[in-house]
Residue frames relative to the residue before (quaternion, step in Angstrom):
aa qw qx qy qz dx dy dz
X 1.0000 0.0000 0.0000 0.0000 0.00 0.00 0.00
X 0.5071 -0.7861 0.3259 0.1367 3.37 -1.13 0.77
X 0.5004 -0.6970 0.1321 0.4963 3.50 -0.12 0.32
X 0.5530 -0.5257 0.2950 0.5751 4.03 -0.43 -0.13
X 0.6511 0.5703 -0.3877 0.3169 3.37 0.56 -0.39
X 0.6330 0.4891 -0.3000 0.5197 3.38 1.19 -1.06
X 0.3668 0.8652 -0.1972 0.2794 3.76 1.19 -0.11
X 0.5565 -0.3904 0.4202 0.6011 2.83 0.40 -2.15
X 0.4626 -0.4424 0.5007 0.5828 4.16 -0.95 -0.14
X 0.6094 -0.4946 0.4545 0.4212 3.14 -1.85 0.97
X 0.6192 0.5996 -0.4411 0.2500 3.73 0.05 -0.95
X 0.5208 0.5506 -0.2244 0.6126 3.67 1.50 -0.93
X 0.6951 0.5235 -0.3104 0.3827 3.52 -0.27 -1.70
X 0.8140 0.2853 -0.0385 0.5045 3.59 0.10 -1.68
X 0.0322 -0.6409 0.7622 -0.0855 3.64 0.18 1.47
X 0.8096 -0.3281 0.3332 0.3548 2.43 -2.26 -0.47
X 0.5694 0.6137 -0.3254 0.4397 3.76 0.76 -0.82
X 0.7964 0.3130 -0.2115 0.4722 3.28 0.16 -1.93
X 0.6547 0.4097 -0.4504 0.4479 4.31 0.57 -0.25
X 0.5705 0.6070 -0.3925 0.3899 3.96 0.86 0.24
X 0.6326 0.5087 -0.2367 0.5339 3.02 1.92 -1.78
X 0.7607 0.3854 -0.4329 0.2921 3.37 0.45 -1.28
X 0.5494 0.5556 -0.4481 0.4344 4.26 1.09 -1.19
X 0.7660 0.4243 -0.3761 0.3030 4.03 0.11 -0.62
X 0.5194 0.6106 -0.3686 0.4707 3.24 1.49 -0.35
X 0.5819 -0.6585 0.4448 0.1730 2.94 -1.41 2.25
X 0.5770 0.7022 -0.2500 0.3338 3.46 0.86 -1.66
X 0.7745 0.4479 -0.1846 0.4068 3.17 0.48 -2.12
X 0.7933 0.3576 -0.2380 0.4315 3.18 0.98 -0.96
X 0.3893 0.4860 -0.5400 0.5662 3.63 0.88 0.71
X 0.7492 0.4369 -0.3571 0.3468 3.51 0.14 -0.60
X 0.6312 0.4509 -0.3275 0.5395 3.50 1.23 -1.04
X 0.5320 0.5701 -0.4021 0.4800 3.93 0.53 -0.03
X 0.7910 0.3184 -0.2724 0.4458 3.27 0.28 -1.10
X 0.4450 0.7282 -0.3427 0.3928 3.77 1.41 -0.65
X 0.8134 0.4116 -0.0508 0.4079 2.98 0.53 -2.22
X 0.6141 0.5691 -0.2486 0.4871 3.92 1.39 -0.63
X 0.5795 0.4453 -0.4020 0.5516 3.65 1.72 -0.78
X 0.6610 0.5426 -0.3907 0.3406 3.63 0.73 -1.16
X 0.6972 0.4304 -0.3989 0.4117 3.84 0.88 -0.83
X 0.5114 0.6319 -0.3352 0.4762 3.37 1.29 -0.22
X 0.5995 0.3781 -0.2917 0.6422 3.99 0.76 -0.68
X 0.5361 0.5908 -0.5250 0.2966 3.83 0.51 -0.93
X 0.0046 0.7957 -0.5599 -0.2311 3.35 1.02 -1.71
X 0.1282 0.7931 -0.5594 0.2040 3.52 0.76 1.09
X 0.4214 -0.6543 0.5192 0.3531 3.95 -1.13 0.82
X 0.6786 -0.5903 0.4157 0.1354 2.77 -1.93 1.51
X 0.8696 -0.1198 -0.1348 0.4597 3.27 -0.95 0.98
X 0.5431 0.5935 -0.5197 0.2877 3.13 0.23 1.30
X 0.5513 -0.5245 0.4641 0.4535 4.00 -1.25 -0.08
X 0.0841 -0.7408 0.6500 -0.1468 2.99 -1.52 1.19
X 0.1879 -0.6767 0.7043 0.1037 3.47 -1.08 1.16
X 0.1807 -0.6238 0.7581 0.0589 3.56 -1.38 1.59
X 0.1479 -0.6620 0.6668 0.3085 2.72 -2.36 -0.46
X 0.2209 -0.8199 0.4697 0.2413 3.42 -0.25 0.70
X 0.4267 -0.6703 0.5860 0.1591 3.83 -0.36 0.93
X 0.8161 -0.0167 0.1388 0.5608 3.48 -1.17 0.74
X 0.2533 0.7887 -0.5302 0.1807 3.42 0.30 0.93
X 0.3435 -0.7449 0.5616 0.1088 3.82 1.09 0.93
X 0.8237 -0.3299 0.1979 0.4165 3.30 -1.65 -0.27
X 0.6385 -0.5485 0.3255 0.4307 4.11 0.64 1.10
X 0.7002 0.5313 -0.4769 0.0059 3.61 0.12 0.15
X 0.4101 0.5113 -0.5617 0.5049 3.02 1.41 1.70
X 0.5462 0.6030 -0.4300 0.3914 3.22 0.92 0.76
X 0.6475 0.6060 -0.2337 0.3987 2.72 1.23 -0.95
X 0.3930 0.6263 -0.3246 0.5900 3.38 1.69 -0.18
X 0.7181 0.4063 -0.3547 0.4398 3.68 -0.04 -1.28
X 0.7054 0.5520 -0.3036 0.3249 2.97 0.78 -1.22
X 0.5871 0.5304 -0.2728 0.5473 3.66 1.12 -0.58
X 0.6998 0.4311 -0.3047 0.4812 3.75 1.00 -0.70
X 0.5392 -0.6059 0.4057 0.4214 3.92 1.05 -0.16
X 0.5393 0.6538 -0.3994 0.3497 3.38 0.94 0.43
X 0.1571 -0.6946 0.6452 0.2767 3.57 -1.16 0.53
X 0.1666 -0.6805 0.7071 -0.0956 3.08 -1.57 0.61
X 0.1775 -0.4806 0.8498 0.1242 3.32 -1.73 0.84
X 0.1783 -0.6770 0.7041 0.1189 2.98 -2.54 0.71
X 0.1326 -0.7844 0.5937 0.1216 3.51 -0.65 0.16
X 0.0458 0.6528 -0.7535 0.0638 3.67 -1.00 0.55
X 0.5758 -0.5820 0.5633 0.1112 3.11 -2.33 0.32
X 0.7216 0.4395 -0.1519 0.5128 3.54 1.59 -0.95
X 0.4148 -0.8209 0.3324 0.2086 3.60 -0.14 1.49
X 0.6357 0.4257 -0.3418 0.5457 3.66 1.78 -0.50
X 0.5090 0.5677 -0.4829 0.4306 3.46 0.80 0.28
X 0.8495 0.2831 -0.2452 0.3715 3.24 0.69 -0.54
X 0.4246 0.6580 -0.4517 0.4275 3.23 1.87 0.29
X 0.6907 0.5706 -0.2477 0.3688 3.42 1.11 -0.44
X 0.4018 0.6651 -0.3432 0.5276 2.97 1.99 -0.43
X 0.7352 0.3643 -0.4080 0.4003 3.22 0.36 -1.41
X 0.7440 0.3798 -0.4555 0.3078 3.65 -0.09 -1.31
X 0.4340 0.7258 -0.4406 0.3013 3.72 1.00 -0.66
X 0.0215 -0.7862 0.5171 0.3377 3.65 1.90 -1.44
X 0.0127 -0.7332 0.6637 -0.1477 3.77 0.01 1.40
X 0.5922 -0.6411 0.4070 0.2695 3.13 -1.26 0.94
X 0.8266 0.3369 -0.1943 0.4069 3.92 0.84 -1.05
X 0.5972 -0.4596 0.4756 0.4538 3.17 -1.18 0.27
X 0.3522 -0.5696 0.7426 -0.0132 2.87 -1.74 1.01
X 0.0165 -0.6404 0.7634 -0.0831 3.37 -1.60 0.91
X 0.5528 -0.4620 0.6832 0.1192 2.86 -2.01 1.35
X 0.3590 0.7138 -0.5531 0.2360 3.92 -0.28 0.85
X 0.1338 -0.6908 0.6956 0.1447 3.67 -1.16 1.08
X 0.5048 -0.8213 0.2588 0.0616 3.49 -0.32 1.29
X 0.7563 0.3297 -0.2344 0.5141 2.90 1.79 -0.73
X 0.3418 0.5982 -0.5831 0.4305 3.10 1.34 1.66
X 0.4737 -0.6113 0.4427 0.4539 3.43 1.21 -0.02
X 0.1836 -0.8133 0.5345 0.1382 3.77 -1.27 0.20
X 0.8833 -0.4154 0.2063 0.0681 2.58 -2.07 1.54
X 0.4734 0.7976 -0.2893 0.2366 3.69 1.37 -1.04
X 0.3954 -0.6647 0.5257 0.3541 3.47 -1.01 0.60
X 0.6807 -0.3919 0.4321 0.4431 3.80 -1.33 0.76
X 0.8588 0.1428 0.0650 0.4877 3.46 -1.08 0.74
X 0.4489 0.6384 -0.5678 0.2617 3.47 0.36 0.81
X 0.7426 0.3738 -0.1289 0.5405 3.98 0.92 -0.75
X 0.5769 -0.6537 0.4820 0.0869 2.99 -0.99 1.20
X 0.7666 -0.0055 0.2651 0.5848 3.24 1.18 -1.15
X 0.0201 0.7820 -0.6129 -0.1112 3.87 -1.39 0.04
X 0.0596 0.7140 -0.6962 -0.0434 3.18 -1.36 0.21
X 0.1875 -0.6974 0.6910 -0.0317 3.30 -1.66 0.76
X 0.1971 -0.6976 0.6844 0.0779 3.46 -1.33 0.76
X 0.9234 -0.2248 0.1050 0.2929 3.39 -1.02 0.83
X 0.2233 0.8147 -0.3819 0.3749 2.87 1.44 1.46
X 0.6724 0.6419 -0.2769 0.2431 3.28 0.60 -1.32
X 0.6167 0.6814 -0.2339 0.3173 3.34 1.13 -1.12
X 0.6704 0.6379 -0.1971 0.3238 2.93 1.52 -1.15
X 0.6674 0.3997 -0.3816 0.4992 3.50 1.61 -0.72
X 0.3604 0.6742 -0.5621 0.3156 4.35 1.03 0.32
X 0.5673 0.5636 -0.3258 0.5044 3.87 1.10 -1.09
X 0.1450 -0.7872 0.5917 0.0957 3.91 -1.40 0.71
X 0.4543 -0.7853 0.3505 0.2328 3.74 0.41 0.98
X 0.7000 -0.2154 0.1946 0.6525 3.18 1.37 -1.51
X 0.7830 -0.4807 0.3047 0.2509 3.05 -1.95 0.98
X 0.5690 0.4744 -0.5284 0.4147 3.77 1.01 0.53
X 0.6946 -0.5573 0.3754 0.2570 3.14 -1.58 1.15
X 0.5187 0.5681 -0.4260 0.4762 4.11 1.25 -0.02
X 0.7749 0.3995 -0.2060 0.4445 3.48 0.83 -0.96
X 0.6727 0.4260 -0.5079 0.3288 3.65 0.96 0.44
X 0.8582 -0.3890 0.0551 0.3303 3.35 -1.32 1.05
X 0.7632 0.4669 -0.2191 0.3892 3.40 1.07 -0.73
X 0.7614 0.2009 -0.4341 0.4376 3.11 0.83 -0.41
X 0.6205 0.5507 -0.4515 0.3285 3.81 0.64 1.01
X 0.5988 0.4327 -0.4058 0.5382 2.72 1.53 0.70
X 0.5828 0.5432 -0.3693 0.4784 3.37 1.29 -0.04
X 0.7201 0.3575 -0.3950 0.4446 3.79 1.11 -0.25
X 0.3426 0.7436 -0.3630 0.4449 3.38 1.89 -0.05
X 0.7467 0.3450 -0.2454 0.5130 3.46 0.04 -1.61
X 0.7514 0.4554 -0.3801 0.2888 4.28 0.25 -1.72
X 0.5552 0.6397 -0.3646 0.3868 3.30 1.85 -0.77
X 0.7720 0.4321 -0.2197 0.4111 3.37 0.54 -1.24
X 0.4737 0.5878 -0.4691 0.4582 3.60 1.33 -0.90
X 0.7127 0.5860 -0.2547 0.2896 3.91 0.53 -1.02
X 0.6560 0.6542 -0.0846 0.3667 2.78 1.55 -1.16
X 0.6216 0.4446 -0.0051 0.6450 3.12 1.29 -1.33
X 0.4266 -0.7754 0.4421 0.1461 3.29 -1.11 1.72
X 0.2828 -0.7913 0.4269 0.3343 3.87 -1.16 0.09
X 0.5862 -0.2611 -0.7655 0.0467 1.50 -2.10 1.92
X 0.2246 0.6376 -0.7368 0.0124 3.31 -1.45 0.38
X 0.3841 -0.5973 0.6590 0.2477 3.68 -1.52 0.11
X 0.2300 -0.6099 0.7488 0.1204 3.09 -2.23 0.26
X 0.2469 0.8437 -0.4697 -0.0813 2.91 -1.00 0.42
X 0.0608 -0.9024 0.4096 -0.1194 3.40 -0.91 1.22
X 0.4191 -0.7934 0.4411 0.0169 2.59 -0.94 1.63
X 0.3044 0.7644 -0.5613 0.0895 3.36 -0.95 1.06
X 0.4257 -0.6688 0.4992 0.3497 3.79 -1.79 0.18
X 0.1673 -0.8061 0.5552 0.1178 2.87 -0.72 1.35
X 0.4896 -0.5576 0.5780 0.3396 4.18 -1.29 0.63
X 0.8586 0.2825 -0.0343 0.4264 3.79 -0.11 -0.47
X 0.2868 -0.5918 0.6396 0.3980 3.92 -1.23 -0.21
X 0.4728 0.5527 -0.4711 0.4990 3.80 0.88 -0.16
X 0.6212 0.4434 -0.3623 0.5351 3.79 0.47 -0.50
X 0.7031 0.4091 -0.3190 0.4863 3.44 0.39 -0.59
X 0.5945 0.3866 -0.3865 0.5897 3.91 0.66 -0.68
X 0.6151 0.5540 -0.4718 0.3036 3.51 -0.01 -0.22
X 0.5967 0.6682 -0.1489 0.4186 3.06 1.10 -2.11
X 0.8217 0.4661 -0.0096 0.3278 3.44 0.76 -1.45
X 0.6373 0.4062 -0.2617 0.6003 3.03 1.52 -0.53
X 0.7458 0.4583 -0.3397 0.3438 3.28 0.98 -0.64
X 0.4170 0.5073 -0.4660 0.5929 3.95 1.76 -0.58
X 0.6148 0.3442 -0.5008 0.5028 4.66 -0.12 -0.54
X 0.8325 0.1858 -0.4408 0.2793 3.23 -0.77 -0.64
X 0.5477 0.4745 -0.4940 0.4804 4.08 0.78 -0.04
X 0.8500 -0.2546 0.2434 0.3917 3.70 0.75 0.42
X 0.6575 0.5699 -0.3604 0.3362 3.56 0.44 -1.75
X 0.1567 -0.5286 0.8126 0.1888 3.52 -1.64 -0.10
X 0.6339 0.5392 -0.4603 0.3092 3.04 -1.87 -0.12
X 0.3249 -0.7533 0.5676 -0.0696 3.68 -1.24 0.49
X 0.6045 -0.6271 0.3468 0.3478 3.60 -1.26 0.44
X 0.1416 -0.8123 0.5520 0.1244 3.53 -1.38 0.51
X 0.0049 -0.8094 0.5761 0.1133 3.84 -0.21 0.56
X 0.0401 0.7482 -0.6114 -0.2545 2.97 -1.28 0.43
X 0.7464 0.1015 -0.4936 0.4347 3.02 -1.88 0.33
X 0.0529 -0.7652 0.6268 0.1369 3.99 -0.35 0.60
X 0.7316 0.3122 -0.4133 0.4433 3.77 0.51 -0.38
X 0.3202 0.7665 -0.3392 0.4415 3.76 0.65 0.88
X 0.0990 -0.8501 0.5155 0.0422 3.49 0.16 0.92
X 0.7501 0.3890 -0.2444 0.4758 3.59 1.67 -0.74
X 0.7085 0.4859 -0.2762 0.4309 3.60 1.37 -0.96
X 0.5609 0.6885 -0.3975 0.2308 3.61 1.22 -1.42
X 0.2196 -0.8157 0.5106 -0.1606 2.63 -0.74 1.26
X 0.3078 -0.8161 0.4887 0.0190 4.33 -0.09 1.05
X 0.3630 0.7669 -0.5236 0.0772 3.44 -0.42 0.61
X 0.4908 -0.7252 0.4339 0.2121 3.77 -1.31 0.98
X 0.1016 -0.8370 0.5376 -0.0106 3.55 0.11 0.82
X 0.1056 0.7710 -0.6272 0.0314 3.46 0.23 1.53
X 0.0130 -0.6358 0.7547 0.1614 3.76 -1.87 -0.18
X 0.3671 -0.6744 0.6366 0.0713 2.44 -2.00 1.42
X 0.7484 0.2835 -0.1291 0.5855 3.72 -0.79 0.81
X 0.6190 -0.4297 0.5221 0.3995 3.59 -2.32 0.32
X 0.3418 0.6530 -0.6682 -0.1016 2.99 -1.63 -0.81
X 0.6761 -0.5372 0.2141 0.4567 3.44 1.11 0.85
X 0.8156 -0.4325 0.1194 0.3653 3.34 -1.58 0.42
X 0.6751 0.5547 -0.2374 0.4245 2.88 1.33 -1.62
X 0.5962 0.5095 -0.3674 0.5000 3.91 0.59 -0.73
X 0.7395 0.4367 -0.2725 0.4339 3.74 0.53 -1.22
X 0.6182 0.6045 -0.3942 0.3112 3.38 0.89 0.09
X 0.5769 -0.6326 0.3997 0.3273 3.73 -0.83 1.41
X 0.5110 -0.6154 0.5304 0.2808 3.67 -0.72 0.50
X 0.2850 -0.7271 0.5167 0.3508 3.54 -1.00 0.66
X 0.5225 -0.5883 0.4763 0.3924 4.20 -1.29 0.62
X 0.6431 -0.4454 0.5564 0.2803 3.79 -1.29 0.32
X 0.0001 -0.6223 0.7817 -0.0424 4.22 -0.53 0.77
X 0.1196 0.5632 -0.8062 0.1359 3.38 -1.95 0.64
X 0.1959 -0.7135 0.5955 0.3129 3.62 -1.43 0.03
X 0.8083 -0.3677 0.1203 0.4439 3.58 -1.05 0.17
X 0.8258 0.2473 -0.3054 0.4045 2.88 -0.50 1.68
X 0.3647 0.7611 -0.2159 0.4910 2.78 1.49 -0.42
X 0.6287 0.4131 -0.3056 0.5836 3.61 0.54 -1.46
X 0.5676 0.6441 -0.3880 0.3352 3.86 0.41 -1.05
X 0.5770 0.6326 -0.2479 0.4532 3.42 0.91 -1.78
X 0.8828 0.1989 -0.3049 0.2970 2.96 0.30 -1.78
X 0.1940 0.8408 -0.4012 0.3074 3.69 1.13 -0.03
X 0.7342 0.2994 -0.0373 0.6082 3.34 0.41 -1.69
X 0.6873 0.3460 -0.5218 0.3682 3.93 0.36 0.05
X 0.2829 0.8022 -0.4194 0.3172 3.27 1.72 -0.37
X 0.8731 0.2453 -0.0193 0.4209 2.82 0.17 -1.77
X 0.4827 0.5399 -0.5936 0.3510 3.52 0.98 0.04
X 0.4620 0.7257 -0.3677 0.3531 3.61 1.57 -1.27
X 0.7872 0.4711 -0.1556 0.3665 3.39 0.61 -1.45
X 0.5323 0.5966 -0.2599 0.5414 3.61 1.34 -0.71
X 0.8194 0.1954 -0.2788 0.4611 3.83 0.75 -0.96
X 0.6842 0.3908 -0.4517 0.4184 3.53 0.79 0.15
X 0.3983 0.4701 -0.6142 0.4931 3.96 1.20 0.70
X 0.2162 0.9083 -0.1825 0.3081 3.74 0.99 -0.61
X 0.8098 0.0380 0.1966 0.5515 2.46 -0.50 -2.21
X 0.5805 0.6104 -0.2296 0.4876 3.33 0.92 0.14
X 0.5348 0.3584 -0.3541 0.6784 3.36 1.60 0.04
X 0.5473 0.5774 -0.4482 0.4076 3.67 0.28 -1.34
X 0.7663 0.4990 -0.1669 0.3688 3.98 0.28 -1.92
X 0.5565 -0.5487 0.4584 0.4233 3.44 1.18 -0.55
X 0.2424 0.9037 -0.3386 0.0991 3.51 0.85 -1.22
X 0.8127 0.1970 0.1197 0.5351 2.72 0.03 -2.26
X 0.7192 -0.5858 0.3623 0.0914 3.66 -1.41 1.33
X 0.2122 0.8623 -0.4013 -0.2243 3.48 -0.42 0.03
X 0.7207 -0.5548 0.2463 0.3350 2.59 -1.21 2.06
X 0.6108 0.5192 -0.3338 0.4959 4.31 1.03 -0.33
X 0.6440 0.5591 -0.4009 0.3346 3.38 0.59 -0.30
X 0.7224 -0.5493 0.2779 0.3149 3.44 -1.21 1.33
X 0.6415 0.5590 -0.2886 0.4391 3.69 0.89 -1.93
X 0.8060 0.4300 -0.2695 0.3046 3.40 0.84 -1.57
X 0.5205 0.5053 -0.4213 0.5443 3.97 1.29 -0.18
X 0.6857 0.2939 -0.4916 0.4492 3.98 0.31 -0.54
X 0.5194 0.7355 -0.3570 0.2486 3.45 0.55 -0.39
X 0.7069 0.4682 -0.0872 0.5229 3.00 1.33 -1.52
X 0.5062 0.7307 -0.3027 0.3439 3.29 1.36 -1.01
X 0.7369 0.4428 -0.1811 0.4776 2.85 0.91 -2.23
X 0.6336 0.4904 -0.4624 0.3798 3.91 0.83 -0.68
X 0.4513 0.5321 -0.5216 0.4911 3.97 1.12 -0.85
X 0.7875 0.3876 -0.2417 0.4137 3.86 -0.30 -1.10
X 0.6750 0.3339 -0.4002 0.5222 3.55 0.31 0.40
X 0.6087 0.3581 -0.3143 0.6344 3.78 0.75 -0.55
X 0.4342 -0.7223 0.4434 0.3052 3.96 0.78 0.63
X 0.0801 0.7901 -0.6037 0.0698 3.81 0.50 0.56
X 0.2694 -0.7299 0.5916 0.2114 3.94 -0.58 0.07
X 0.7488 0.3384 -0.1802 0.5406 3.92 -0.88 0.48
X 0.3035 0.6711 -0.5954 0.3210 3.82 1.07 0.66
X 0.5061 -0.6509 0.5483 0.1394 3.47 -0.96 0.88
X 0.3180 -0.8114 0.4624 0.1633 3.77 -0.20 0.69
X 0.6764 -0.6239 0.3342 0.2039 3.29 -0.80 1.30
X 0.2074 0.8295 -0.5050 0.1177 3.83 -0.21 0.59
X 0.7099 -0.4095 0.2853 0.4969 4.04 -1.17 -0.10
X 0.5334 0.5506 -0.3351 0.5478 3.69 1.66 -1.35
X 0.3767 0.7887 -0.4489 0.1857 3.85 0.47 -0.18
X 0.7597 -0.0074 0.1378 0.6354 4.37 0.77 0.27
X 0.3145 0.7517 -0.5293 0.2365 3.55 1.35 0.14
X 0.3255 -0.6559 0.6465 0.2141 3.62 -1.17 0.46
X 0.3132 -0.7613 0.5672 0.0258 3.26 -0.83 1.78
X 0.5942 -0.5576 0.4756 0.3316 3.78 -1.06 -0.10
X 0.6038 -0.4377 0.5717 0.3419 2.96 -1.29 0.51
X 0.1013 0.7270 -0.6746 -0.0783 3.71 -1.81 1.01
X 0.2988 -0.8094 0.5051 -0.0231 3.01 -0.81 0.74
């Protein structure tokens, strides 16, 4: 089977059906977890602090839903309108934008701390039609100068995608340097036909040698990558954990956090918002 990109444009591809099939799928979303946890890991973002992301092609949030577990706010943007209906009913925490990326984006200078993207990139290699806007370069070239702007100095992107070629990749690369970017490619597991995995590791700005240095890629032999999979998550299990124990993490019961949400239903114009009252988050009895 072929990839989705080689397919149709996402906006097509991800109808309503296929952006229901692809968010409910156990698989996919093990995969976009582990994806989106390596990327915050390349981000190299400082420890315990706030942080404004962007998530790129963020589809139906369930790399948000990560950030959202890491304390981060974040805006997503995506191209495929049932992807992001699903976001909404999904109730994700960030704003969501309607955004075809390789028009480049709208952002004030310096608004994002940081980016990441899952399996986006590929999508701007494909040329819809025979006008000179839609062929790969210049939509990746208003892509990269757009986002280079966006994104404060220093901070990093980083995206992950499957490229078809190392010519795709020399493209990719020359075209994120000359819009500015530093940084360079990272694979892990490269002798892997099932785990290998591709990711763009850009920085914006100096911070010395040690910061400007490319990350090295994960190496394992068969099985191995598996292994590390499951410590992943064992990782993830004690710092949700410790993160209850500390106070940390919210509960989803708590009075602030329902008006909160309310008010976000009523600005994103939801219809059927329950009105605020004393019975608001009340703690009911036990029935039996």
């Amino acid at each position: 089977m072929s990839r989705p990109e080689l397919q149709a444009p996402p906006e097509i591809y991800y109808g309503d059906i296929e952006a229901k099939k692809y968010t409910n799928n156990t698989r996919v979303q093990q995969i976009q977890a582990d994806m989106t946890y390596r990327a915050l890991e390349l981000l190299n973002l400082p420890p315990d602090e706030p942080a404004f992301l962007l998530d790129i092609g963020c589809g139906s949030g369930l790399s948000g839903e990560i950030l959202d577990e890491e304390g981060y706010l974040w805006v997503g943007c995506d191209i495929a309108p049932s992807m992001l209906e699903v976001a909404l009913e999904r109730e994700v925490e960030g704003d969501l934008f309607l955004q075809d990326i390789g028009q480049g984006f709208g952002f004030r200078p310096g608004s994002f701390d940081g980016a990441i993207s899952v399996s986006v990139l590929q999508w701007l290699l494909n040329a819809e039609t025979s006008h000179p806007t839609s062929s790969p370069p210049h939509r990746l070239t208003r892509f990269f100068t757009t986002l280079h702007a966006a994104l404060k100095n220093p901070s990093r992107a980083v995206l992950q995608f499957y490229p078809t070629s190392d010519d795709q990749i020399q493209l990719i690369t020359s075209i994120a340097q000359k819009a500015g970017f530093g940084g360079g490619i990272v694979v892990d597991y490269p002798n892997s036909k099932k785990a290998r995995k591709v990711f763009l590791c850009l920085f914006v700005g100096g911070g010395g040698a040690a910061a400007q240095q490319v990350p090295k890629g994960l190496e394992g032999g068969e099985g191995e990558e598996e292994e590390a999979g499951k410590a992943l998550f064992e990782k993830r299990r004690e710092r949700l954990r410790a993160r209850e124990k500390s106070g940390k993490r919210k509960s989803i019961k708590d009075k602030d956090w329902i008006l909160k949400k309310k008010e976000l239903y009523r600005q994103r114009g939801k219809k059927g918002v329950p009105n605020d009252s004393k019975y608001t988050g009340r703690k009911r009895k036990a029935v039996f």
